[in-house]
C-alpha positions in Angstrom: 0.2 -21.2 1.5 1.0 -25.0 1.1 -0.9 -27.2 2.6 0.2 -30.5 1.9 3.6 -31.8 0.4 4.2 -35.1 -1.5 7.4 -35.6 -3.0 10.9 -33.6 -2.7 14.4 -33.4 -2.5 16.5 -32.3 0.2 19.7 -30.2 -1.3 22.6 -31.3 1.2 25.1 -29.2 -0.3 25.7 -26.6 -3.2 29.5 -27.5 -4.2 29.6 -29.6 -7.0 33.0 -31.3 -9.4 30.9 -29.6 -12.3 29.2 -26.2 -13.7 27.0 -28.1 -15.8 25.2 -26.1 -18.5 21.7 -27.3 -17.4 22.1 -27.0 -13.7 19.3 -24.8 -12.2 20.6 -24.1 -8.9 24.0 -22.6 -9.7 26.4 -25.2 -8.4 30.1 -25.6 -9.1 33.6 -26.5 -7.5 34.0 -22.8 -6.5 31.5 -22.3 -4.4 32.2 -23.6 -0.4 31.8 -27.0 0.7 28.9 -26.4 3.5 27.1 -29.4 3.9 23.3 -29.2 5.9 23.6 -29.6 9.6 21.5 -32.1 11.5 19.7 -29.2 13.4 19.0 -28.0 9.3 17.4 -31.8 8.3 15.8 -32.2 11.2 14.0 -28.9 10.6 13.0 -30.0 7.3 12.0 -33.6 8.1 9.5 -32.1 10.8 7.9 -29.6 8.6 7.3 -32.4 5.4 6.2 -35.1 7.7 3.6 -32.3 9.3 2.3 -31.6 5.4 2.2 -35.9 4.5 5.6 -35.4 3.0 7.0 -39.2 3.6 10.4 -39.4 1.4 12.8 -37.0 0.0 15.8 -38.0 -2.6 18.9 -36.5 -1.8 20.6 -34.1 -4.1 23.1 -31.3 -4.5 25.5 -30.2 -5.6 27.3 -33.6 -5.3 26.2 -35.3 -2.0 29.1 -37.8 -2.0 31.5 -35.0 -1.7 31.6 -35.5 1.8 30.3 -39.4 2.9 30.2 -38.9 6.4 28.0 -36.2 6.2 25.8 -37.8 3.6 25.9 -41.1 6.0 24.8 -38.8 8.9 22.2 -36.7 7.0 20.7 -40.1 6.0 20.7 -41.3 9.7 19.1 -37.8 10.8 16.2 -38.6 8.2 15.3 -42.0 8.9 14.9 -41.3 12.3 12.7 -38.3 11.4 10.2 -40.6 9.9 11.3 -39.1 6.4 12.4 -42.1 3.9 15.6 -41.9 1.6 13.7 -42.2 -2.3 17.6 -42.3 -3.6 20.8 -40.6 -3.5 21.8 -38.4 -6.3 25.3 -38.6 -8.0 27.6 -37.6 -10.9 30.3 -40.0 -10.2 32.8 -37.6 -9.9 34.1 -39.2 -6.7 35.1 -42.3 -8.2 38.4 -43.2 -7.5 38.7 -46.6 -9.9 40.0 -48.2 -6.8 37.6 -51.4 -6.4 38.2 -51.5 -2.7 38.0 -47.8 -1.8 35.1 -46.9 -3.9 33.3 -49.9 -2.4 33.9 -49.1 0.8 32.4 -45.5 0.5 28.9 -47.0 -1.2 28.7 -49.6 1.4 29.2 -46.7 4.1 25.9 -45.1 2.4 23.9 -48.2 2.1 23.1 -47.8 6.1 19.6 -50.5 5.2 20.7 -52.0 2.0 17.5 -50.4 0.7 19.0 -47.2 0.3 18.8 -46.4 -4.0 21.8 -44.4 -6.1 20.9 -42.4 -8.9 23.8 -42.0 -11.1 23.6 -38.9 -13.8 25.6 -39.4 -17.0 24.4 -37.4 -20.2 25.9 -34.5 -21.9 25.8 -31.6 -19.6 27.8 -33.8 -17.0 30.4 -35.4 -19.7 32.1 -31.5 -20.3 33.7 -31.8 -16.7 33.3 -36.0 -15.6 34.5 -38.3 -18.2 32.6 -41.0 -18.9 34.4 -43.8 -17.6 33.7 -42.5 -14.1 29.5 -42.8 -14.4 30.1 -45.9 -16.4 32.3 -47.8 -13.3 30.2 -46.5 -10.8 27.1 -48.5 -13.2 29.2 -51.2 -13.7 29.9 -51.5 -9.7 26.3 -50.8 -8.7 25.2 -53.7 -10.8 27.7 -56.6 -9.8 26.8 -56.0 -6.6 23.2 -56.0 -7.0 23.0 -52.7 -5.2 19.6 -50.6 -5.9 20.6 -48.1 -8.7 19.1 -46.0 -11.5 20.4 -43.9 -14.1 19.5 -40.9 -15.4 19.0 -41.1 -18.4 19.6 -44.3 -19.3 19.1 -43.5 -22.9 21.8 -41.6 -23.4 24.1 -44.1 -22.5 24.7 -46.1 -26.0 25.6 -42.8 -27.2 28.0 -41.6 -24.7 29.8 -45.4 -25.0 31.2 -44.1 -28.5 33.2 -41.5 -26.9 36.4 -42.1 -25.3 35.4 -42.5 -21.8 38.6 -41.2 -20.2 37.9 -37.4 -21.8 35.6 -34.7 -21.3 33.9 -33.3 -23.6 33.1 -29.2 -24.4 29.9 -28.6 -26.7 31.7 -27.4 -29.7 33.5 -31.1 -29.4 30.2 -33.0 -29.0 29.2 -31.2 -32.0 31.9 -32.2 -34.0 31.6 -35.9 -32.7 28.2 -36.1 -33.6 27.7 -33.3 -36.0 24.8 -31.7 -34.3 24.2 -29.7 -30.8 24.0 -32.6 -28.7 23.8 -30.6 -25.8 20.9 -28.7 -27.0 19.5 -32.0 -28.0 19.4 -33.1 -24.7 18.2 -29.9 -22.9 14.9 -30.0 -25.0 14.3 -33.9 -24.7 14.6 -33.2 -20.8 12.1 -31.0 -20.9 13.3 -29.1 -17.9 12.1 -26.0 -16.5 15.2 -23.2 -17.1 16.4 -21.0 -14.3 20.0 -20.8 -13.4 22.6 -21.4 -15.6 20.2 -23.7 -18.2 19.0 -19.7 -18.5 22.1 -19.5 -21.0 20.3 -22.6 -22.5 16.8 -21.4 -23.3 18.3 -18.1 -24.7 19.6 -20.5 -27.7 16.0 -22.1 -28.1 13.9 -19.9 -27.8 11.9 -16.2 -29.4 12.4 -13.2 -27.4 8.6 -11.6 -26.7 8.2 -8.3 -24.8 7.7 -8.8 -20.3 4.3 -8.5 -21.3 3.9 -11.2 -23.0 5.0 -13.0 -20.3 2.7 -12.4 -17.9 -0.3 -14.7 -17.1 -3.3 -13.6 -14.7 -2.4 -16.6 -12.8 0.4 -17.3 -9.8 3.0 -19.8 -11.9 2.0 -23.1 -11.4 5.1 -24.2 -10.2 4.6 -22.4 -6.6 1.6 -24.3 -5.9 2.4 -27.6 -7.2 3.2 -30.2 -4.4 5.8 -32.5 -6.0 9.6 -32.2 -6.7 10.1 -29.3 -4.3 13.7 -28.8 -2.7 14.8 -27.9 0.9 18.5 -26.4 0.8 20.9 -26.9 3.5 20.2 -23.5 4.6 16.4 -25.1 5.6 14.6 -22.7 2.9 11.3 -24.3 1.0 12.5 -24.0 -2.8 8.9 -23.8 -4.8 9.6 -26.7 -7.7 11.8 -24.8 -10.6 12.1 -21.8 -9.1 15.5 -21.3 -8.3 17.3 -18.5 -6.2 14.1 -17.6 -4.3 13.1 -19.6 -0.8 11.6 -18.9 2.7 12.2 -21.1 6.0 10.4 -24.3 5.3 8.8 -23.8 8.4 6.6 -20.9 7.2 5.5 -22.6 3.8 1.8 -23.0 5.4 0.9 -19.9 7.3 0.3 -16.8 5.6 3.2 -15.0 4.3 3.7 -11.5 5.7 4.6 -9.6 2.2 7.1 -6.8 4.1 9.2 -9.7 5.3 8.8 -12.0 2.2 8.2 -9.5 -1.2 9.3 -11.9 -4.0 7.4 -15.1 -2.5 4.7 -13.7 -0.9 3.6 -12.0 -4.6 4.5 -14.9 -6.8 1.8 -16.7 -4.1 -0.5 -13.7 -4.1 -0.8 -12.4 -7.7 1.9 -13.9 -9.8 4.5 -13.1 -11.7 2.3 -9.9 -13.3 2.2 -8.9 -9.1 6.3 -9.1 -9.3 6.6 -6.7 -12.3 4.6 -4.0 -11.3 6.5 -4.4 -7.8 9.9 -4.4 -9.5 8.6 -1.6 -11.7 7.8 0.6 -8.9 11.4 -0.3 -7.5 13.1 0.9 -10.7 13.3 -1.9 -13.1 13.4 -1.7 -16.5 12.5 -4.4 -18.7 15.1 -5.6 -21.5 13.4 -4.0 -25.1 14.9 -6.8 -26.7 12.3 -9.2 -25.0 12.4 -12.4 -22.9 12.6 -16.3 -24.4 10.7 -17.7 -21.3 8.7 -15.8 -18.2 11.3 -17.6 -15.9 13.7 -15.3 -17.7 12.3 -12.1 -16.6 11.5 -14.0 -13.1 15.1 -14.2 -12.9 16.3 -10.6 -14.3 13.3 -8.7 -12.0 15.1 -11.1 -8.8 18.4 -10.1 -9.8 17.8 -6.4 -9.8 16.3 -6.6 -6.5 19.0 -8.6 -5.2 22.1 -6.3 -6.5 19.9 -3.0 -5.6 18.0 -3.9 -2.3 19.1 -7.2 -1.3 19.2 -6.4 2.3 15.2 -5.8 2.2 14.4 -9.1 -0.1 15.8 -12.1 1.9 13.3 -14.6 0.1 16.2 -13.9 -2.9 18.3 -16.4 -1.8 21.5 -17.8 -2.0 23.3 -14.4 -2.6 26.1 -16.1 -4.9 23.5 -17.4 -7.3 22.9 -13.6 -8.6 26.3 -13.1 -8.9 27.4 -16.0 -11.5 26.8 -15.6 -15.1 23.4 -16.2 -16.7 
């Protein structure tokens, strides 16, 4: 159980302009442009308030995709007590047009208080050129409106490409003759599910599943900071992608029949979700695992394509069906 929350992110949306190569949640264009309702925000907004939760950033996906909804979601959770900590975006939207691209930041700056987090770095820059991020930077600055990027470091770097392209990693590589993209998944220091899964597989030793698991729960499941709440109002545990319950059960006891992935990793860790996937038919890979979020995800996966019916705390459904 969770008794007390102090920093998340609300996840209005899942669509994205980009499939970036570090993105832990799976998003992309293709997937459909739901966006959270306000009965969905207001759900969440009760339930972190209740556990001393007081601000959430919004994320995604890309949460400019659709302003009015992002305007509204805002509204919903001011007046749930639940503060705005900043906006994600990867600049995608930008249309170069002064007047129209103005007009849409003003629309989300309901207070003036409101902050814009703008991504630009090498996972984003091999689907949104660069001279998208760096307009929206420029814009955000002239204007003196509350802004942050991230990460700021790499931006010198990314100024010596030409800002009107994208870039693939086999380009990158040749610009700068190393992996930058690998570069700048270990400086992150990010956990890996999702598609960064493909990442980790580059960087790191495959060990046998037993190797990778600890007598503890993960650490991740009870931490209190940096969990998300998707538009579908499920409680994503910090990192742990794919997996969720309804926010609003996150501090009563879990009932294991109804919740078997969650209620386990809670319960007796990740070594409690091998011997239940074992007993369901899973077979661990001989080759090993790089990471025990790895064999989190493969144990999830074959759950979800065998039984998914009878594990709804797997969840969203398209997330096992992409590639990583």
């Amino acid at each position: 159980m969770i008794k007390y929350l102090s920093s998340g992110g609300m996840i209005a949306c899942y669509k994205c302009h980009a499939a970036c190569a570090h993105c832990m949640y799976g998003c992309s264009p293709e997937l459909c442009d739901e966006y959270v309702t306000q009965e969905a925000a207001e759900k969440i907004c009760a339930t972190v308030r209740r556990l001393g939760c007081r601000g959430m950033h919004i994320g995604g996906g890309e949460p400019f995709l659709n302003a009015a909804d992002l305007v509204a979601l805002i509204k919903t959770m001011k007046k749930n007590g639940v503060d705005v900590d900043y906006v994600e975006t990867n600049a995608a939207w930008i249309s170069g047009d002064n007047k129209k691209d103005l007009a849409v930041i003003n629309e989300v700056m309901i207070s003036g208080r409101e902050c814009i987090m703008v991504s630009a770095d090498f996972f984003h820059i091999e689907f949104i050129p660069f001279s998208k991020p760096k307009y929206l930077i420029d814009l955000l600055a002239r204007k003196r409106i509350p802004h942050f990027v991230w990460q700021q470091r790499y931006l010198p770097v990314l100024m010596k490409l030409d800002p009107h392209k994208t870039y693939t990693q086999a380009e990158l590589i040749g610009e700068f003759c190393y992996d930058a993209v690998l570069k700048c998944a270990r400086e992150y220091g990010m956990g890996f599910n999702g598609r960064a899964l493909n990442l980790i597989r580059q960087m790191g030793k495959r060990k046998p599943a037993a190797d990778h698991l600890p007598d503890k729960p993960c650490d991740n499941l009870t931490r209190t900071d940096h969990f998300h709440a998707d538009l579908y109002g499920n409680y994503i545990p910090p990192g742990c992608t794919g997996m969720g319950i309804p926010i609003d059960k996150i501090n009563k006891p879990l009932d294991i029949s109804r919740y078997p992935i969650v209620a386990r990793l809670f319960s007796g860790g990740l070594k409690e979700l091998y011997r239940y996937a074992v007993s369901r038919g899973f077979e661990p890979d001989p080759e090993g695992y790089v990471s025990k979020c790895e064999l989190c995800f493969a144990m999830r996966k074959f759950l979800y394509v065998n039984d998914a019916a009878n594990h709804p705390d797997i969840t969203p459904g398209w997330y096992y069906r992409q590639n990583y």
